[in-house]
Each structure stands twice: as C-alpha cells, then as structure tokens.
C-alpha positions as CSV (number, residue, x, y, z in Angstrom):
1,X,2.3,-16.1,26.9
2,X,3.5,-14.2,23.8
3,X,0.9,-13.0,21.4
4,X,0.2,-13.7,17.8
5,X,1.3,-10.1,16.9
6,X,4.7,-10.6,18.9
7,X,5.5,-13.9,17.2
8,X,4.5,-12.8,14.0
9,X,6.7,-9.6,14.4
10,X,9.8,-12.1,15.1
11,X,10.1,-12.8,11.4
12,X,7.7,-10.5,9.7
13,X,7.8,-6.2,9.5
14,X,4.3,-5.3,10.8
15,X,3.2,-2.6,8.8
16,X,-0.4,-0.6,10.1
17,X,-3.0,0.0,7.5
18,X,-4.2,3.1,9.4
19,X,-4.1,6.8,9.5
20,X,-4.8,6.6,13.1
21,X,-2.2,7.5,15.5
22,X,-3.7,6.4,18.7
23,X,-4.0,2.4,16.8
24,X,-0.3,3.0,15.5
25,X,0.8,4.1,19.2
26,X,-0.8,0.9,21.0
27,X,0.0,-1.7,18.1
28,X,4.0,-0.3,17.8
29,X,4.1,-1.0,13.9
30,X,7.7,-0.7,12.5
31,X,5.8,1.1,9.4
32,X,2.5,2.3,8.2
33,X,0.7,3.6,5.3
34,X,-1.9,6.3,4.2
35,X,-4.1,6.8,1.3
36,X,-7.4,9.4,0.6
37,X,-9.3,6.6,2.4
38,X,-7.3,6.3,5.6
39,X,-6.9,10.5,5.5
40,X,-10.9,10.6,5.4
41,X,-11.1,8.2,8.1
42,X,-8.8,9.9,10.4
43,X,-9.8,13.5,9.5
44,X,-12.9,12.8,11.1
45,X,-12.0,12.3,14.4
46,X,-11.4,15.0,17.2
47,X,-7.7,14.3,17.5
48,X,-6.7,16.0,14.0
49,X,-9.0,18.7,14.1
50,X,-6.0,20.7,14.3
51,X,-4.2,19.0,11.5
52,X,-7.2,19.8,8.9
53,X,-7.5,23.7,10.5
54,X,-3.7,24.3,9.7
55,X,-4.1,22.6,6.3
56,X,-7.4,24.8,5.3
57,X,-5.7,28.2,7.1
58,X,-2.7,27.5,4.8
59,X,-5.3,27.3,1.8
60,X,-7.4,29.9,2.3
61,X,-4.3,32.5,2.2
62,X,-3.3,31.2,-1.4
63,X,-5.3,32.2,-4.9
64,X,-5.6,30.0,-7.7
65,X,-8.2,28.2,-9.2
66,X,-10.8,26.3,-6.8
67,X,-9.8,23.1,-8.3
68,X,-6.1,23.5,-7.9
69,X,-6.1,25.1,-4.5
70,X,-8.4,22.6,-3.3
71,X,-5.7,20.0,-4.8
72,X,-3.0,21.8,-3.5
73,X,-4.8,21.1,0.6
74,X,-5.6,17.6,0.1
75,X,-2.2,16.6,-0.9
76,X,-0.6,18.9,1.9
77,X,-3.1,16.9,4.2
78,X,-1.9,13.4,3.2
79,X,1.9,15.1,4.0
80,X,0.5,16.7,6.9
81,X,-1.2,13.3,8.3
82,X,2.0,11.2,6.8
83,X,4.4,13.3,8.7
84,X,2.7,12.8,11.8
85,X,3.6,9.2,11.4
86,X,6.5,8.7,10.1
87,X,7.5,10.1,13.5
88,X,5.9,7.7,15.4
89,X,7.5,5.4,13.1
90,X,11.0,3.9,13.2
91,X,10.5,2.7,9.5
92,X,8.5,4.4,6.4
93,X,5.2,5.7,5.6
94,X,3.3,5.1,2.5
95,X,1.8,8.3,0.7
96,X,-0.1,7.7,-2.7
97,X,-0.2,9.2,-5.7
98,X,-3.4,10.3,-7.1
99,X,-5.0,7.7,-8.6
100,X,-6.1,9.5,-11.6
101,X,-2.6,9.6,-12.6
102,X,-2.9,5.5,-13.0
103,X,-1.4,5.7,-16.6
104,X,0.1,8.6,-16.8
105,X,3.8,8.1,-15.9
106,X,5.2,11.6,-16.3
107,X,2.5,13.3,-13.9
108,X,3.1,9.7,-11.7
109,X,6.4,10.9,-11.6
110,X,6.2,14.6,-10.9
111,X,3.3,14.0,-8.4
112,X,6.0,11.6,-6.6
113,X,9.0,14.0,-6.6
114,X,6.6,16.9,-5.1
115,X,5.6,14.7,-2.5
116,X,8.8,13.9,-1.6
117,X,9.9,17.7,-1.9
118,X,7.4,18.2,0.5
119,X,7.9,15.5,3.2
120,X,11.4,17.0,3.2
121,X,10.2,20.6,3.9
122,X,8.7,18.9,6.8
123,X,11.9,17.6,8.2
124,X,11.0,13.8,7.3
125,X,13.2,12.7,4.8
126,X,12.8,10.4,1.5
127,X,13.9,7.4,3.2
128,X,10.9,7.5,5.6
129,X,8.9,7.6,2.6
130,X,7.5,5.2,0.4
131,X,5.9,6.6,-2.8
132,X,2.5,4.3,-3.6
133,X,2.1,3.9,-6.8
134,X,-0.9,1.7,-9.0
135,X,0.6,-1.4,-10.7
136,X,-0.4,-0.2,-14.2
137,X,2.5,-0.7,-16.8
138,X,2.7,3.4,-16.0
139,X,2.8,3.4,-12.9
140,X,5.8,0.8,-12.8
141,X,7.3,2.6,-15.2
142,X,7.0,5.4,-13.1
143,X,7.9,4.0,-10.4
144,X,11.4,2.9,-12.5
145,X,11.9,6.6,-12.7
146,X,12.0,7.5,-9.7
147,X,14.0,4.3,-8.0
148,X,16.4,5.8,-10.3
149,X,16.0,9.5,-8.3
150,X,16.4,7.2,-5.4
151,X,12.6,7.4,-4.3
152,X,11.5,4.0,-3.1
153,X,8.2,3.3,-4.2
154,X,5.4,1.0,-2.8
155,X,3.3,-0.3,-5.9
156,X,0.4,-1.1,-4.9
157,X,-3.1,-2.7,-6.1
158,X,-1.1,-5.7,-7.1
159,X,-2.8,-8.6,-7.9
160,X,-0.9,-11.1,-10.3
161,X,2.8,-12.8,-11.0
162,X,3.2,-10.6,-14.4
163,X,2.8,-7.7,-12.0
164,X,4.9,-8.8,-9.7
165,X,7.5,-9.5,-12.4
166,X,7.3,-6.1,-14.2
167,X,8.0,-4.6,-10.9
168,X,10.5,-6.6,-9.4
169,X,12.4,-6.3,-12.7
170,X,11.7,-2.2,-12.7
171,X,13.9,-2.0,-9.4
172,X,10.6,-1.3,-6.7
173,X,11.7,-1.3,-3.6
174,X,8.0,-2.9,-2.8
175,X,5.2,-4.6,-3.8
176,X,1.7,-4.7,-2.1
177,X,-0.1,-8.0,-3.4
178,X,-4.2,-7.9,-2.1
179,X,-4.7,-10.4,-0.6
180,X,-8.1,-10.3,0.9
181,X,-9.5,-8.0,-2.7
182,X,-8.7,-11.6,-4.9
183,X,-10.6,-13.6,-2.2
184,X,-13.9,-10.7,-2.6
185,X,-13.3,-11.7,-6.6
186,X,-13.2,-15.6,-6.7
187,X,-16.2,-15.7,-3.9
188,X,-18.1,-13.3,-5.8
189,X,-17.4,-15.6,-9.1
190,X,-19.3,-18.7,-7.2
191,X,-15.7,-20.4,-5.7
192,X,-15.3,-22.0,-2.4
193,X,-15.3,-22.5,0.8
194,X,-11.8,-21.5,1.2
195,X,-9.1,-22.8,3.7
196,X,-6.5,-20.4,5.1
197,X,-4.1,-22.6,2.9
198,X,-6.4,-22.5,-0.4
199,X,-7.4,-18.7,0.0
200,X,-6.3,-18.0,-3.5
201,X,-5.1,-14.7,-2.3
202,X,-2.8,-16.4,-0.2
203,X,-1.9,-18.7,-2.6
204,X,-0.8,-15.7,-5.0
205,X,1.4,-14.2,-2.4
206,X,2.9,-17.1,-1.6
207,X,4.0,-17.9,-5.3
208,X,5.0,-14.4,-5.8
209,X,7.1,-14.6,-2.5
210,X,8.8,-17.7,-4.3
211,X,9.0,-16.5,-7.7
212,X,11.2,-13.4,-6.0
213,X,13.3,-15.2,-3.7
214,X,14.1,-18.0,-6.4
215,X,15.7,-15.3,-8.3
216,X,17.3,-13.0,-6.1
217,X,14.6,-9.9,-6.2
218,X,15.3,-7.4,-3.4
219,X,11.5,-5.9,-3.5
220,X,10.1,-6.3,-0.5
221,X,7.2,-8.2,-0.6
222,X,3.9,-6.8,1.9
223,X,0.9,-8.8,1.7
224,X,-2.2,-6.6,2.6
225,X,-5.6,-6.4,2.4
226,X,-7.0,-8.9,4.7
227,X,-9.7,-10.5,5.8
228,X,-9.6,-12.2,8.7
229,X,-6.4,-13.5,10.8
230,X,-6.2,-16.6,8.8
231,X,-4.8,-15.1,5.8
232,X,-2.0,-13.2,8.1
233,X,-1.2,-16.2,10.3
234,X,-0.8,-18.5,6.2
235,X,1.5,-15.7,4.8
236,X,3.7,-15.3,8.6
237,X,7.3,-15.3,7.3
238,X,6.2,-13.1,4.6
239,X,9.2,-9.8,4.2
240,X,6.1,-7.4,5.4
241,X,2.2,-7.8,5.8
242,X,0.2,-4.4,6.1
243,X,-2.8,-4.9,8.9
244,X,-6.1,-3.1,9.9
245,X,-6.1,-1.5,13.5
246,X,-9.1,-5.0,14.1
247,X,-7.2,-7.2,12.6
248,X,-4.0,-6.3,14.6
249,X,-6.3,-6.0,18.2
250,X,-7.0,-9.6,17.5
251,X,-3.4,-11.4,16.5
252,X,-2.5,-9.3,20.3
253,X,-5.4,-10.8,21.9
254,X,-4.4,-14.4,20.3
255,X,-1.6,-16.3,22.8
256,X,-1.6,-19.0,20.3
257,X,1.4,-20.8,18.7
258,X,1.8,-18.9,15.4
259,X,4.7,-21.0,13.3
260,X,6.1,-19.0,10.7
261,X,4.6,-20.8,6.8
262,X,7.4,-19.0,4.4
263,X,11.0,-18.9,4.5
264,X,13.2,-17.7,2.1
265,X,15.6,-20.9,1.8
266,X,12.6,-23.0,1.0
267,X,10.1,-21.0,-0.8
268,X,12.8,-19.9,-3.6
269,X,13.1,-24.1,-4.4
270,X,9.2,-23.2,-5.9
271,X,9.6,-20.3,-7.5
272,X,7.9,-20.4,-11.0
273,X,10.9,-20.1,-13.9
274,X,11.7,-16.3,-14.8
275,X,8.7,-14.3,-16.6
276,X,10.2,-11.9,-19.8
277,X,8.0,-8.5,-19.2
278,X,7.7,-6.3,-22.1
279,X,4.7,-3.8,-22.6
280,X,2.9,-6.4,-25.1
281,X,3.7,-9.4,-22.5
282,X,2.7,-7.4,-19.8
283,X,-0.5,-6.3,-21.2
284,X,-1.7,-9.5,-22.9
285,X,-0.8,-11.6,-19.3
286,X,-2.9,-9.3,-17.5
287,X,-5.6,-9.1,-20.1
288,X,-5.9,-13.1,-19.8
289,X,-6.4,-12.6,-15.9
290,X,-9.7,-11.3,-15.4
291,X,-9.9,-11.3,-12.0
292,X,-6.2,-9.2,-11.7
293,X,-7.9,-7.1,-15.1
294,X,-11.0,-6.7,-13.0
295,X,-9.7,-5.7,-9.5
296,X,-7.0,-3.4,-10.7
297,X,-9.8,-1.1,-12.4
298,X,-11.8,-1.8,-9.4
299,X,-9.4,-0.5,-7.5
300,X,-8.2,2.9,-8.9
301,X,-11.9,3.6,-9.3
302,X,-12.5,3.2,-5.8
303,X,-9.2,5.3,-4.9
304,X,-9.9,8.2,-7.1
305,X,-13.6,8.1,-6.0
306,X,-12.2,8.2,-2.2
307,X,-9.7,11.2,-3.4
308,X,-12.4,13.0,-5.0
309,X,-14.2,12.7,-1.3
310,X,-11.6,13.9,0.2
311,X,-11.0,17.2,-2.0
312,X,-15.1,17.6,-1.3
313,X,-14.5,17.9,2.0
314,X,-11.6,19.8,1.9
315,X,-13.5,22.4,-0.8
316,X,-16.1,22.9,1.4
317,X,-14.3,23.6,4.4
318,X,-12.0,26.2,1.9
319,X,-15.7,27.9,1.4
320,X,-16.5,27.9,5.1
C-alpha cells in the first residue's frame, strides 16, 4: 500500500521543518527550512560538529567587536547548515532573518541581500533560497523590496487574511500560515474540542487558500506548524505544507486512503471578496484580531529569544 506521505506528496510539495539531514535524507522532502531554533537543534548533535568547528575557526581569525563577530558566526552557521541542505534538496531552503529586525524594513532588507550574497559565495544560488521574513507591515514591505531584487521571500508567522492579503498583494513568493500556533491560542482562550475540519487553524488556511486562488495570487501558500496528522491530512491539496521529522514518520507509517480536501478550481468559488491593504487598514485589521495580534508578538519574541541562544552558544565557543 502507498503511504499517507506518498499520497499527500501527489498533490502537495512536502516541505521538512528540520535542520536535520539524516530526517531530510529518509523523508525525501522537495524543500526545507531553517531558523535559530532548528540550527540549535541540529548543532547539537555529533553529525555537525564539524559544521560549528569550521564556523567558530572562521571566527576566531576575524577582530571586531564581540557582539558583531559573534553575529557575524551565527548567521554564517544558518548559511553553513542551509547550504548543506539545499543540496540535499531539489527545491529551496528557507533561511530567516533576524527576528529583531521585525519592523525594521531597511535592515530586513540588507540582512536578506547578505544572506543571499552569501548563499552564493557558497555555490547555492538565490533560487534555492527562500528569504523568511516576519509578517509585520515591515517585514512585507521588505519583503516587496527584495521580490523586486528578485529574492523570493517566505513570510512567515502568518496568522490572519489581512496578512495574507498584504503579502499576496506585495508580490511574496510565499506565505507560511500557523496552523497549529492559532489552535495553542483559541484552546488556551477556553474553545473546543476541535475536529480536524473545525481546527480554526485549518479553517484560516483554508480561507486564505481560497481567498488566493479566487483572485489569481501566485504566492505559494505552506501551511505549517502542526499538531498532529489531522491538521495535514484537512489542508492535503494545499500548494505546500511544512512538517516536523514526527509528524512526517507517521503520515509514512499511515497506509490509509488520504483524499486530497482543497483544489484550486473549487476553493477559488469561496474565496472572500478582495481586501484593500494600506498601512492604516492593515494595522487596524490586525489590531481587531487578538489572537493574530497576540501570536505574531509571541512569535518574534520566541525567535529572537532562540537567536539570542544561539549567538550564546556560539560566543562561548568563540571564547573557548
């Protein structure tokens, strides 16, 4: 019998949500993404010990400040680690921009050109990469910018239809709606039990999905952050879906029927009518949403808190 993850592949890029290389070798992604989090996972396990020696050797023989050499390491690990994949890879790897750059669109916007600069001194070039960027109005913005450069960007921490519009509308090549984060959010807020079909993250992907394919959007749309299989097997149809190394082990364990839940032709019939984004549109929307509000601060806290964990470990290796 075929599994779960082979159907779902039939009409859905499999993206992995993992640093690790031995998951992306077994599971055979097309893409995959990093981020501080995944680079702290991975950089603790025996198989990159060289990656994180080369990165710290290459440190140690520059001067600068602490702060800006110990920068300077971190973001030539997540190139380092990115590289890695993207040649295991046939499609792109997602590499994030600081997170402390969330509303700052010009830094957004250099931080994304150097990171492209240096995917390309590593032989990978920009159209293995996908530049992840926050969903702030600055960070689309941003990502606008660069579009224009002809850097695809993924924007990610996406939880809302007045995001989705803002970035569809800026050009993105790719939207990452959180599936399993607005779940955490209405559970925490007393809702429930949920369905797979009245998951409300599900239910936001799915009216994003339709809001893009009513009117003509090329941005890709990659459901992540799940839960549990039931989310992934609701959204199958979906352009991409980004899944954890467990999560993936499971749907290949599963010999199941999996039938795929959105098409294009149909979805697009329930698409909500077009959504004018301006800065004060944008801002008031997602200032009525408190669960998108709360989650997208959530989020970028917990990203620059997982960056700043990184750049400890990689300052006190420097000092080693």
């Amino acid at each position: 019998m075929t599994s779960k993850l082979d159907q779902l592949k039939v009409f859905t890029t499999v993206v992995a949500d993992t640093g690790d290389m031995d998951a992306i070798r077994l599971f055979k992604p097309t893409d995959c993404t990093t981020n501080p989090t995944l680079v702290l996972k991975a950089a603790a396990l025996p198989a990159y010990e060289g990656v994180i020696a080369d990165a710290i050797a290459w440190g140690k023989q520059h001067s600068g400040s602490k702060e800006a050499v110990t920068g300077a390491v971190a973001d030539r690990l997540a190139v380092a680690f990115g590289s890695e994949l993207a040649r295991l890879v046939p499609g792109r790897v997602s590499t994030e921009v600081d997170a402390d750059l969330s509303f700052d669109t010009k830094a957004s916007v250099e931080k994304g050109r150097a990171i492209i600069k240096a995917y390309e001194a590593n032989s990978i070039p920009r159209d293995k990469v996908l530049i992840k960027l926050a969903s702030t109005w600055e960070g689309i913005r941003a990502a606008e910018i660069l579009q224009k450069d002809g850097i695809d960007c993924n924007l990610t921490l996406l939880f809302s239809l007045v995001q989705a519009a803002a970035c569809a509308e800026a050009g993105a090549f790719l939207i990452s709606p959180f599936v399993g984060r607005i779940l955490d959010w209405y559970v925490k807020s007393g809702g429930g039990p949920y369905t797979a079909e009245t998951d409300p993250g599900v239910v936001s992907v799915r009216q994003i999905y339709a809001y893009y394919k009513r009117h003509g959007y090329n941005t890709v749309v990659m459901g992540a952050s799940f839960r549990n299989i039931g989310e992934i097997e609701a959204l199958a149809g979906c352009d991409r879906l980004t899944i954890a190394p467990a999560l993936l082990e499971q749907l290949a364990k599963d010999d199941g029927t999996l039938p795929r839940q959105l098409d294009p032709s149909v979805a697009g019939k329930a698409g909500a009518d077009r959504i004018k984004v301006d800065e004060a549109r944008f801002r008031f929307h997602l200032n009525e949403d408190a669960m998108a509000t709360e989650k997208l601060a959530e989020g970028i806290r917990a990203f620059a808190k997982d960056l700043g964990a990184l750049k400890e470990m990689v300052a006190k290796k420097l000092e080693s």
